[in-house]
C-alpha positions as CSV (number, residue, x, y, z in Angstrom):
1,X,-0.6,15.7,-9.1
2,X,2.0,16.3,-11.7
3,X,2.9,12.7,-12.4
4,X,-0.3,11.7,-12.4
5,X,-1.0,14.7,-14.8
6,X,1.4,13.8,-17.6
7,X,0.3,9.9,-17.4
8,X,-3.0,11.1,-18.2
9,X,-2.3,13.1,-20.6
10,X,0.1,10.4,-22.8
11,X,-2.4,7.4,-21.9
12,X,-0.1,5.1,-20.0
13,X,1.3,4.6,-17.3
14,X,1.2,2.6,-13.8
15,X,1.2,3.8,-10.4
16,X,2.3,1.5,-7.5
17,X,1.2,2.4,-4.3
18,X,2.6,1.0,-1.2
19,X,0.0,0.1,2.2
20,X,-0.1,-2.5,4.5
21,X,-1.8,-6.1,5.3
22,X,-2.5,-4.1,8.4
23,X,-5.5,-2.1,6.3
24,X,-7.6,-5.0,5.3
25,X,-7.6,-6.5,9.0
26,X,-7.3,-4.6,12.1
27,X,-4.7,-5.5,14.8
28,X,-5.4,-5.1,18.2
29,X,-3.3,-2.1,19.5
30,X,-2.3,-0.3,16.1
31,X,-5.7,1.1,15.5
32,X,-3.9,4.4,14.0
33,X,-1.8,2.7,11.5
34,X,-4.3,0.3,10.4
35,X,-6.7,3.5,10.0
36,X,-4.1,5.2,7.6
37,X,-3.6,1.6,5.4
38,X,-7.1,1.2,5.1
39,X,-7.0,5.0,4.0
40,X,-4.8,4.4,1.3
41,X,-6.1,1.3,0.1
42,X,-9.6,2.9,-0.2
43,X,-7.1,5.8,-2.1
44,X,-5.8,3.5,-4.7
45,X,-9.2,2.3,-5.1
46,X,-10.5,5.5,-5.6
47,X,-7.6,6.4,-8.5
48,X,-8.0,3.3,-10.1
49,X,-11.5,3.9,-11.2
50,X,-10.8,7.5,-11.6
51,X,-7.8,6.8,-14.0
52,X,-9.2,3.5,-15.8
53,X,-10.5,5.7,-18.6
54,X,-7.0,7.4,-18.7
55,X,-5.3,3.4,-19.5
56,X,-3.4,4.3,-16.2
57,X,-3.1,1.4,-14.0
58,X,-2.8,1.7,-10.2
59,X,-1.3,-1.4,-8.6
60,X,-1.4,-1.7,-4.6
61,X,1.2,-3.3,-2.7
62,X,0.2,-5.1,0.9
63,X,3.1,-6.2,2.1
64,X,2.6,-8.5,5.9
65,X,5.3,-7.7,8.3
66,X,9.1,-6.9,7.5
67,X,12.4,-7.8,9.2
68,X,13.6,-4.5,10.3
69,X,14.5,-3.1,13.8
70,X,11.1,-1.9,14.4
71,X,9.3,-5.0,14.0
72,X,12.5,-7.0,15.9
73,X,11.3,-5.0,18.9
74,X,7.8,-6.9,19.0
75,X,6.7,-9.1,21.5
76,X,4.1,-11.6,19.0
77,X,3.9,-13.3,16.6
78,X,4.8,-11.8,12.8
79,X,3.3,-14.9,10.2
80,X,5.0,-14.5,7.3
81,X,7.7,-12.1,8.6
82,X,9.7,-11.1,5.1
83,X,13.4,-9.8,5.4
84,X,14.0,-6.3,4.1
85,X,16.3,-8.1,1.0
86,X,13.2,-9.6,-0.6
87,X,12.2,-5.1,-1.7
């Protein structure tokens, strides 16, 4: 990708990517989104040893549950449960 390109090519940079708890251990009902964390946390994983050579860092953000209207809507429990004004 472009922005990957040009760190690359002036050996620095970071790249934070964003996933979930959720990807490192499955919750019952929410196969599909814990599927597509996991996906990018095997992602980031990937880049970082791809661009290690490049003195690129990749960073990965897993982030438990957040205070916003979706997750007011759930009926169990949220450990943890982080309001939006914390990001």
């Amino acid at each position: 990708s472009p922005f990957v390109d040009a760190m690359k090519k002036r050996k620095s940079g970071t790249l934070v990517g964003i996933a979930s708890v959720a990807g490192i251990r499955g919750l019952p009902g929410h196969g599909a989104y814990c599927a597509s964390k996991s996906g990018v946390i095997s992602y980031l994983e990937s880049l970082r040893g791809e661009l290690r050579t490049d003195e690129v860092r990749v960073v990965s953000i897993l982030p438990g549950y957040i205070d916003t209207p979706l997750t007011q809507a759930n009926r169990y429990s949220m450990p943890f449960l982080m309001p939006v004004a914390h990001f």
